[in-house]
MILO-677461 format. One record per residue (C-alpha): x, y, z; residue in three letters. Coordinates in steps of 0.05 Angstrom, whole numbers, padded with zeros to 5 digits, always signed. Layout:
REC | X | Y | Z | Ala
...
% end
This chain:
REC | +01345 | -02056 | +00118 | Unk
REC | +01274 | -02054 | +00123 | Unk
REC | +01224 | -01996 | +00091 | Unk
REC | +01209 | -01940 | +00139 | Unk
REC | +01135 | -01944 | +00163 | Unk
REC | +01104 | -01878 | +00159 | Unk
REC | +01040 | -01878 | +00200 | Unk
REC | +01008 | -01805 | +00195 | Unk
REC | +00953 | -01802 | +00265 | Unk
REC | +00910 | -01734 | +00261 | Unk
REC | +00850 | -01708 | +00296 | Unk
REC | +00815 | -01650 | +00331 | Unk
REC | +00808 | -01697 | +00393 | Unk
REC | +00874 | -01689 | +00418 | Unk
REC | +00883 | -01718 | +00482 | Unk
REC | +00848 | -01783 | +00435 | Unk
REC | +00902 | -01766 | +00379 | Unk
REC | +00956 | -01770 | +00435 | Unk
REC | +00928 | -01826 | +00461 | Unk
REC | +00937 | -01864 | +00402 | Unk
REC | +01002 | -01842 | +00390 | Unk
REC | +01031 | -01864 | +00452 | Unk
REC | +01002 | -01938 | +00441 | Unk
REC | +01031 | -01940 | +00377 | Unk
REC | +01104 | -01918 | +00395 | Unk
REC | +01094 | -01964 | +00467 | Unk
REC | +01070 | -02018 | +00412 | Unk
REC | +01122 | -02025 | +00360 | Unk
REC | +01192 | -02020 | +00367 | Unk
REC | +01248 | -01976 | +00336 | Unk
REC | +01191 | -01923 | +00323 | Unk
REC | +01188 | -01847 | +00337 | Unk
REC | +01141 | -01798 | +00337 | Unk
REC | +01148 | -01730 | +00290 | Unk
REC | +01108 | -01680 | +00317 | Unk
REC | +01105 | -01601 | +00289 | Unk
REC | +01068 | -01555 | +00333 | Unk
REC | +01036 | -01496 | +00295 | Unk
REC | +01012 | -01473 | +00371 | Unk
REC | +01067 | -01418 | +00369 | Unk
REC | +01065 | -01401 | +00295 | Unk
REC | +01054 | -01326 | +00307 | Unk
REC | +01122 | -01319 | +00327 | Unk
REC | +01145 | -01333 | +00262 | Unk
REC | +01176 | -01405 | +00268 | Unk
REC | +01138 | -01485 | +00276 | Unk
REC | +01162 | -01522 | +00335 | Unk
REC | +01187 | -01601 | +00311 | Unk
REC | +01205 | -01651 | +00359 | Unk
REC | +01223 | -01723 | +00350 | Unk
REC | +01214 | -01773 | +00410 | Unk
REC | +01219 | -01846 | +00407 | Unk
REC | +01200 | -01883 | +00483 | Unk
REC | +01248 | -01860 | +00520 | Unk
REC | +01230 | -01785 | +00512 | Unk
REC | +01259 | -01728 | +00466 | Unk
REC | +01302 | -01749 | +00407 | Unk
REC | +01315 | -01682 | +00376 | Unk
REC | +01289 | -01616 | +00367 | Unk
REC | +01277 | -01562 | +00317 | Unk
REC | +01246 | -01506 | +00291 | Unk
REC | +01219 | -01493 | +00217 | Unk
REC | +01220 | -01423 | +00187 | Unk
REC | +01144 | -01405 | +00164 | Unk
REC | +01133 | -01404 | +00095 | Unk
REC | +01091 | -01353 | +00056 | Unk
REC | +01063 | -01336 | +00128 | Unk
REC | +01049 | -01389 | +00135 | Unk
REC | +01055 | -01463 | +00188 | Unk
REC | +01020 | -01518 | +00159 | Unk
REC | +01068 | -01496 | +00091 | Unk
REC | +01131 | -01497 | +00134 | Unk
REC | +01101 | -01565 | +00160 | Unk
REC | +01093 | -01583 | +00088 | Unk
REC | +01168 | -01562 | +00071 | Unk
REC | +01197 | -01596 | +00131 | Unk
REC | +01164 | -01660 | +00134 | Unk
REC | +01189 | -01705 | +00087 | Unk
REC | +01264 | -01681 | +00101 | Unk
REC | +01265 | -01702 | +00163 | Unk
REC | +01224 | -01768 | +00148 | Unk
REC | +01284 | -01776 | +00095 | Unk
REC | +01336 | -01765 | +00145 | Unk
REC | +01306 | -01821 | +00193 | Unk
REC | +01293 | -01863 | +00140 | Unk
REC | +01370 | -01861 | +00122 | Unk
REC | +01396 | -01852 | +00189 | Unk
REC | +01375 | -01921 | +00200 | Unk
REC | +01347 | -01973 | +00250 | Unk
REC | +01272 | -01931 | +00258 | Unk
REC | +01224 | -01992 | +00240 | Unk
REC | +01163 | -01939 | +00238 | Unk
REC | +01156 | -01860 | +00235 | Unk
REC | +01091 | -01835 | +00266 | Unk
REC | +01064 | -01770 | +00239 | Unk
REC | +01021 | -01733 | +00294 | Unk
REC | +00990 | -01678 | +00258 | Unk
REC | +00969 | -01615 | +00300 | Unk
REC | +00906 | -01604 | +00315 | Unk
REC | +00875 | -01568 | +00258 | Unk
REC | +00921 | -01609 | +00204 | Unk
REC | +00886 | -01645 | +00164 | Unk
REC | +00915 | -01721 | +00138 | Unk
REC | +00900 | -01716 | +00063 | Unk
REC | +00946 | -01669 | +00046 | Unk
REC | +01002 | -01694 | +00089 | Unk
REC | +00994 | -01754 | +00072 | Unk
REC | +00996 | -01742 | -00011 | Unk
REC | +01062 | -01693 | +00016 | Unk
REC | +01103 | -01757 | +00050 | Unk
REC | +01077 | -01811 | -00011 | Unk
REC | +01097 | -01758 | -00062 | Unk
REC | +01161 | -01749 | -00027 | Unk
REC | +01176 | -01823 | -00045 | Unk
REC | +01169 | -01846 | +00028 | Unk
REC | +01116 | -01910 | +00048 | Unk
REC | +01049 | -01886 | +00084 | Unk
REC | +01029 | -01947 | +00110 | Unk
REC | +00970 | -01921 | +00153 | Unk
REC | +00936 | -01859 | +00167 | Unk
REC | +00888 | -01858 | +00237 | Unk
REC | +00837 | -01808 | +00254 | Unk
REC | +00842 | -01813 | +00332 | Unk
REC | +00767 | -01799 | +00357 | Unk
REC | +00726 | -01793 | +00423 | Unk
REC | +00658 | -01818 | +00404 | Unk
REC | +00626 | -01760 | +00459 | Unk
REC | +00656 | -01703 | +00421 | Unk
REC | +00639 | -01730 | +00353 | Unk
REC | +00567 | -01679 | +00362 | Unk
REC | +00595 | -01626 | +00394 | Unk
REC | +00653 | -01618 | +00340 | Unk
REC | +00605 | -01630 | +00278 | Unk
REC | +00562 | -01571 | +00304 | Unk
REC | +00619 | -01524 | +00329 | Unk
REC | +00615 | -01473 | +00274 | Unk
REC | +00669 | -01432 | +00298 | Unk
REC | +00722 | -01410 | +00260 | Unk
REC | +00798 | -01436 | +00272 | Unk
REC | +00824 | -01384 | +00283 | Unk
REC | +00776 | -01362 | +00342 | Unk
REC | +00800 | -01416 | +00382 | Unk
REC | +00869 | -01410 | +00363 | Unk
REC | +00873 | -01473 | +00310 | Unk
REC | +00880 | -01433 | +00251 | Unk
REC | +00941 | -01463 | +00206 | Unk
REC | +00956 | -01393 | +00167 | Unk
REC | +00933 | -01324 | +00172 | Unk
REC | +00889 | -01340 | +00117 | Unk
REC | +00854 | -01399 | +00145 | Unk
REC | +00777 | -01397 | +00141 | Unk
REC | +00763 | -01456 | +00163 | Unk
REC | +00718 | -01478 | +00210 | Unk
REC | +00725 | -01531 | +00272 | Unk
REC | +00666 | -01564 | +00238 | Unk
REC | +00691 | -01574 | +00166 | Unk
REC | +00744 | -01584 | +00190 | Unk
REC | +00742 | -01642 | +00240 | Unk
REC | +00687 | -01680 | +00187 | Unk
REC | +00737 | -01673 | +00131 | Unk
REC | +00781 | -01715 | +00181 | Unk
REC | +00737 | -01759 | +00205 | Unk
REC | +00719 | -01795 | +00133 | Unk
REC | +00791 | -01781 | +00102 | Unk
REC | +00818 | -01844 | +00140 | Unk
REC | +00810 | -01916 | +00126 | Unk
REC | +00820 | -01926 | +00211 | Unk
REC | +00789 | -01892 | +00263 | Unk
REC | +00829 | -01899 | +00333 | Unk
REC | +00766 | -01897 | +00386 | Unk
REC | +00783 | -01875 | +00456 | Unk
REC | +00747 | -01907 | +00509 | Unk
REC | +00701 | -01857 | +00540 | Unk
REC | +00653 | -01866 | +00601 | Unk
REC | +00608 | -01815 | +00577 | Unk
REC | +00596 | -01838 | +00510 | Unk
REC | +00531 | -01875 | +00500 | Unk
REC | +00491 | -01907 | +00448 | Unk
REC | +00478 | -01855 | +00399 | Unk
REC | +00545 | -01833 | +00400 | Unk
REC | +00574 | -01891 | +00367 | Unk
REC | +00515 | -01893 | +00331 | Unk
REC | +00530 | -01829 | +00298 | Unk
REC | +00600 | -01845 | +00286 | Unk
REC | +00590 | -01912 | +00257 | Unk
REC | +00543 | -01878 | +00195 | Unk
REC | +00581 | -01818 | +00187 | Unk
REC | +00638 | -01864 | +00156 | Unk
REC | +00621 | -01926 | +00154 | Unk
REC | +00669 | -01966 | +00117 | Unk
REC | +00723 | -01941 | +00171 | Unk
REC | +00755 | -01992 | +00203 | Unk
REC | +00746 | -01971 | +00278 | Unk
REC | +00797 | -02001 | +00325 | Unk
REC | +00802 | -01986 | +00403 | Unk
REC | +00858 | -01948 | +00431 | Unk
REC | +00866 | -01996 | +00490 | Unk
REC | +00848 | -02058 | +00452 | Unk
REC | +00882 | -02116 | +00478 | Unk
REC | +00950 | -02152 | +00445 | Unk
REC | +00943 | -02194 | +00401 | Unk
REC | +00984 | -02254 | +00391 | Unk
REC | +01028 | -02257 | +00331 | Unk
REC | +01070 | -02328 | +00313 | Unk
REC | +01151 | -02322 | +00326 | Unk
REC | +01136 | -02250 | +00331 | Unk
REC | +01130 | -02190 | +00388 | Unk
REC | +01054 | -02181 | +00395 | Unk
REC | +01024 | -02119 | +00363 | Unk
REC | +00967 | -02085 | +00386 | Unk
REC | +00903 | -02083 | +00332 | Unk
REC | +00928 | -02006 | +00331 | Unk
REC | +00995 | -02019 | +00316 | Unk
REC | +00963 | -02069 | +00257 | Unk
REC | +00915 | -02027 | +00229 | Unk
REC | +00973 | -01971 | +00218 | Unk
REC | +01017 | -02024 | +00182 | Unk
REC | +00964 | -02055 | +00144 | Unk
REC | +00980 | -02009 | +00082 | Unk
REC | +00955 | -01952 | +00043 | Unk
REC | +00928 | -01923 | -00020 | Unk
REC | +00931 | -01854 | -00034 | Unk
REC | +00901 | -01856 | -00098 | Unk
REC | +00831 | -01893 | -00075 | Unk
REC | +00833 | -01844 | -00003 | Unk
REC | +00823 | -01790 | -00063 | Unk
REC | +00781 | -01810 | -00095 | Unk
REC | +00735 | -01837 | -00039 | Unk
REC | +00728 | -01760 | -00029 | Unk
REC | +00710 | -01732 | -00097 | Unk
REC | +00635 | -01718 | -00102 | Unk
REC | +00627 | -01759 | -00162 | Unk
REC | +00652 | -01820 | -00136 | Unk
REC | +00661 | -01822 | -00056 | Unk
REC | +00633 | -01868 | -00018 | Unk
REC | +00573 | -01834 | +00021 | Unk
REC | +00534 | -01867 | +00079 | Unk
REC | +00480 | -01921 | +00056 | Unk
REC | +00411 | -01907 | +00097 | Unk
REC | +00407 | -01926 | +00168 | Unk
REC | +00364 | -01913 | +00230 | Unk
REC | +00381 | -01938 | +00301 | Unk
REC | +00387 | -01917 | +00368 | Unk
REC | +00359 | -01844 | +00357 | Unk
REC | +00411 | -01833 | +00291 | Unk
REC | +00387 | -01830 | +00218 | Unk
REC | +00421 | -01827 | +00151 | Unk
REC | +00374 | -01806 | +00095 | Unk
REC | +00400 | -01822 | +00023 | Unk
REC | +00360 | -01777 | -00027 | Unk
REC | +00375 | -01791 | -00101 | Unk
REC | +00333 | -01759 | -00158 | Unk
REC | +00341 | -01745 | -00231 | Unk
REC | +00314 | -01682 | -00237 | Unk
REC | +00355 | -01620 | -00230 | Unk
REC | +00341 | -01568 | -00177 | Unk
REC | +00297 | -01499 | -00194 | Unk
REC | +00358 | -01451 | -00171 | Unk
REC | +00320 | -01401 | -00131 | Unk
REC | +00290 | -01453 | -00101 | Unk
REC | +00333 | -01490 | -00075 | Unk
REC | +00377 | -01425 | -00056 | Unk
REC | +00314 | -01402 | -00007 | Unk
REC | +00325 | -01469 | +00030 | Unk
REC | +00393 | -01469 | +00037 | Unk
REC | +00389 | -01444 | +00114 | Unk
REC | +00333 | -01501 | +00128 | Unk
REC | +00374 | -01551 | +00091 | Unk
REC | +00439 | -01539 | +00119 | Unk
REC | +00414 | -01538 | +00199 | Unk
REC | +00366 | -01600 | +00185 | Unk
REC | +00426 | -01648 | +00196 | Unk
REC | +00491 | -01648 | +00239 | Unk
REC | +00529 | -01673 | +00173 | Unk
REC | +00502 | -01668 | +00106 | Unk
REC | +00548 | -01676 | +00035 | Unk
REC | +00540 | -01703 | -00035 | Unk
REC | +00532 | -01690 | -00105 | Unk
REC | +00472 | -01639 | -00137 | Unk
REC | +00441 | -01614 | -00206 | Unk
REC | +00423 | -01551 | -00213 | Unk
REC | +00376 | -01535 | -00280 | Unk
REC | +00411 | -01469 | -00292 | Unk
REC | +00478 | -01505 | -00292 | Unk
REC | +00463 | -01573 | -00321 | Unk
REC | +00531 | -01594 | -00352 | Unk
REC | +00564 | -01573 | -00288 | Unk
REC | +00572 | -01627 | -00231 | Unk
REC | +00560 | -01592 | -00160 | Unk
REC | +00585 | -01615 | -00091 | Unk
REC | +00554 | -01607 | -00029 | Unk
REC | +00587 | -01598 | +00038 | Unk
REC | +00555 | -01579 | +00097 | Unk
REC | +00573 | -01582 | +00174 | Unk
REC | +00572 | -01543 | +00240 | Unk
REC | +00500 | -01504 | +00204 | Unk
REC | +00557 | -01470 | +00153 | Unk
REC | +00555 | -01502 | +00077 | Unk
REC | +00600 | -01500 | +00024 | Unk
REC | +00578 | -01511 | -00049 | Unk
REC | +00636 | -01512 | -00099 | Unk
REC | +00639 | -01535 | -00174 | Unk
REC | +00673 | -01606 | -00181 | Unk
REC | +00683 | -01598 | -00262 | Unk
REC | +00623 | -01628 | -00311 | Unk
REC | +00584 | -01682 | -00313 | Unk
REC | +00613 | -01738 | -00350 | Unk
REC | +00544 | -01738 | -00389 | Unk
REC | +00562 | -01669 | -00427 | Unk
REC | +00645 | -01690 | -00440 | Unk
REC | +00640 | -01716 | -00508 | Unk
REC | +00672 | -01788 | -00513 | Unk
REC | +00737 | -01770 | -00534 | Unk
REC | +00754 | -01737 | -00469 | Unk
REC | +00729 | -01798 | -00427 | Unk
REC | +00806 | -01829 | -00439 | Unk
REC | +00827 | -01773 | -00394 | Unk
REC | +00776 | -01792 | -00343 | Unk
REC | +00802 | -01841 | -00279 | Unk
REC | +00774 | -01901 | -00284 | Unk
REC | +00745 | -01909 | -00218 | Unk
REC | +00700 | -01841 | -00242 | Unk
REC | +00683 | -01875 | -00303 | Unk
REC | +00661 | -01934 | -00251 | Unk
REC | +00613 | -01896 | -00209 | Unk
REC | +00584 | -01861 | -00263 | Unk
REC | +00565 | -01923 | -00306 | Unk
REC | +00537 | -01952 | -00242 | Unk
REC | +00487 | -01901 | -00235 | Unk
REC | +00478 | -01888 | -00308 | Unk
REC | +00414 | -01859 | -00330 | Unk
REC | +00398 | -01868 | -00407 | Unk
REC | +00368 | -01805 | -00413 | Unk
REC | +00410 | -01759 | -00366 | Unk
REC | +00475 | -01800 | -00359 | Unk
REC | +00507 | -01782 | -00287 | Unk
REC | +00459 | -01723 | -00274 | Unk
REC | +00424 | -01735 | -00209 | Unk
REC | +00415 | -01714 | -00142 | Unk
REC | +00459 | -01749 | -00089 | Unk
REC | +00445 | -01727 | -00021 | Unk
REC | +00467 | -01754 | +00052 | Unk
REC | +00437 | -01720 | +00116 | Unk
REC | +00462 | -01768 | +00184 | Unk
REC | +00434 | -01739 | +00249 | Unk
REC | +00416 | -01751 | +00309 | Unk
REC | +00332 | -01738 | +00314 | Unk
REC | +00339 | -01727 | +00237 | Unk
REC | +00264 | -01701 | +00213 | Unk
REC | +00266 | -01747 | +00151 | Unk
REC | +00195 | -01733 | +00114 | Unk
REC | +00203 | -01652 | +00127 | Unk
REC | +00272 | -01658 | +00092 | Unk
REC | +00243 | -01700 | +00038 | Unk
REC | +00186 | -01653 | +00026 | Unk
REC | +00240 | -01597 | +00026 | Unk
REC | +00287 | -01625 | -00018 | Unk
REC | +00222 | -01648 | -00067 | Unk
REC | +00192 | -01574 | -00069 | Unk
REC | +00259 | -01546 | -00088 | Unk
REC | +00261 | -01600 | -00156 | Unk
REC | +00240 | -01571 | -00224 | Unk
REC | +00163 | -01575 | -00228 | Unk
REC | +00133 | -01619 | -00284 | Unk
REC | +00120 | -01560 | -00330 | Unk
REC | +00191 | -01522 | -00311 | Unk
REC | +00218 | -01604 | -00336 | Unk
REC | +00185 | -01614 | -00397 | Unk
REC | +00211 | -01544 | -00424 | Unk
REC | +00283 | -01571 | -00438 | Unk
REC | +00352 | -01550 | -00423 | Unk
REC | +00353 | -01489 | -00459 | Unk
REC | +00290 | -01455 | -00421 | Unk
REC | +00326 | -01483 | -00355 | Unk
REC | +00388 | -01452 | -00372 | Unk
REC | +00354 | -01378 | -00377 | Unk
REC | +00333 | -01384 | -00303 | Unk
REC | +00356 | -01340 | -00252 | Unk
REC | +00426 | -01363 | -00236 | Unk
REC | +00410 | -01363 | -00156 | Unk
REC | +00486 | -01395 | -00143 | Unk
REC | +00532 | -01353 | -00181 | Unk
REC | +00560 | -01309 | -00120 | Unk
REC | +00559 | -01369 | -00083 | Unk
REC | +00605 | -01407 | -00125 | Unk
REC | +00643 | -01340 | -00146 | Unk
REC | +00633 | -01347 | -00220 | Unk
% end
């Protein structure tokens, strides 16, 4: 009997994300769709269906766990993708997320579970890709909150979706012009984007598949999707400028004056629709920062040290794809220690944010002081990064 498929399909865009999902099950045979819906949550219990093409397979509910649906999702998941798989004659098992869910962790869930992902689709409309990456809202105020204790916003959240997947399902839309798909294309561009309504394509002595139904067979590697996300090693947007969209790539190697940098936080966060990366700061210079900013909100967090303060010993316990990007960009004074910035917007004022991000470096003077005088600067960052 062959594997069971699973094919996890997310996104904010939903009538996009269900879109997608109905090519896919139209596309491939002996598949379902496994839907939760965290819509009704409040009452205390997650809606499941499962529906294959002829309509309604089997329904359920999940207790919350903790308070809380996207846990009960979490719990209930790879049961019932265990239960299909053993039932028998289901070819693939497509995951539709709800709305706010977001495909990394669901899909580390189902592969640590011991079941196949052999896909996982971001289903996007290229005319909403602005609106959502400047929708600062918070979840819960529209009712997409996934627990009582969700701060998320729309805007971290839908980017974290976007460049998670390998495969971006594109809806056609009328309304989207030029500079939308501009904007999508350098937000992630090593995405594989694949239209929703592409036509079939041939396959020798077997039923066509759609590109779709290809790209979410074509296989998948939890391991690199996480590490494609951690600050030290993801794989940012390169530079690029075309119709009306820029992506500016600022990389230094000189750490940031903390109070400096802290005044322009507001400037720095609004001067792009998505900005993220890697920073120094000179009053934390073993410690490597990340930078995450959409929808004018920004999150700063601590993503461990710099690989240039571990001493060798401890580099065994390093992944090797770290130790990779870090001996790519290797500095022989400073190691890994740099500034690794991407801004991508549309109308993106690229020499103010330079000069910005310049006037917020140490000065020479402040540089040629040493570690220890930077260390005894005013630590700007600490309630930010609740230390």
């Amino acid at each position: 009997m062959p594997e069971l498929s699973v094919v996890i399909v997310g996104g904010l865009h939903a009538d996009a994300r269900k879109e997608a999902v109905a090519r896919l099950l139209a596309d491939v045979p002996d598949s379902v769709v496994l839907h939760h819906d965290l819509a009704k949550a409040a009452a205390g219990t997650v809606v499941r269906t499962i529906r294959d093409a002829t309509g309604i397979v089997s329904a359920g509910e999940a207790p919350l766990v903790n308070d809380c649906a996207c846990c009960a999702l979490r719990e209930d998941l790879v049961p019932e993708l265990v239960r299909i798989r053993d039932a028998g004659g289901t070819r693939m098992a497509i995951v539709e997320l709800w709305d706010s869910v977001e495909p990394k962790a669901m899909a580390e869930v189902v592969t640590a579970g011991g079941l196949t992902v052999t896909g996982v689709l971001t289903a996007v409309d290229p005319v909403l890709v602005l609106p959502y990456l400047g929708n600062g809202d918070d979840l819960a105020e529209r009712g997409l909150a996934a627990a009582a204790t969700d701060q998320r916003t729309v805007a971290d959240t839908f980017a974290r979706q976007l460049e998670y997947a390998p495969v971006l399902a594109v809806a056609t839309s009328p309304e989207a012009d030029d500079e939308d798909r501009e904007l999508l294309a350098q937000l992630h561009p090593t995405a594989r984007q694949v239209p929703i309504d592409d036509l079939t394509v041939p396959a020798p002595r077997r039923r066509p598949l759609s590109s779709l139904a290809r790209a979410a067979l074509a296989g998948f590697d939890v391991e690199a999707a996480d590490a494609a996300q951690h600050p030290a090693c993801a794989l940012l947007p390169a530079e690029a400028d075309a119709h009306g969209v820029s992506t500016l790539v600022w990389h230094r190697r000189r750490p940031f004056h903390p109070e400096r940098l802290y005044a322009a936080l507001e400037d720095l966060t609004c001067a792009a629709a998505r900005s993220r990366g890697r920073f120094w700061l000179a009053d934390k210079p073993d410690v490597l920062l990340h930078w995450d900013a959409a929808g004018g909100a920004l999150c700063v967090e601590s993503a461990g040290p710099w690989l240039a303060s571990l001493p060798d010993a401890a580099w065994d316990m390093v992944p090797p794809v770290r130790r990779a990007a870090a001996a790519l960009d290797w500095h022989p004074e400073h190691g890994d220690c740099c500034q690794h910035l991407v801004f991508t917007s549309p109308a993106l004022d690229r020499d103010g944010l330079e000069q910005l991000l310049e006037s917020c470096l140490l000065t020479d003077a402040e540089y040629a002081a040493g570690r220890t005088a930077w260390k005894r600067l005013p630590s700007a960052f600490d309630t930010l990064l609740e230390v």
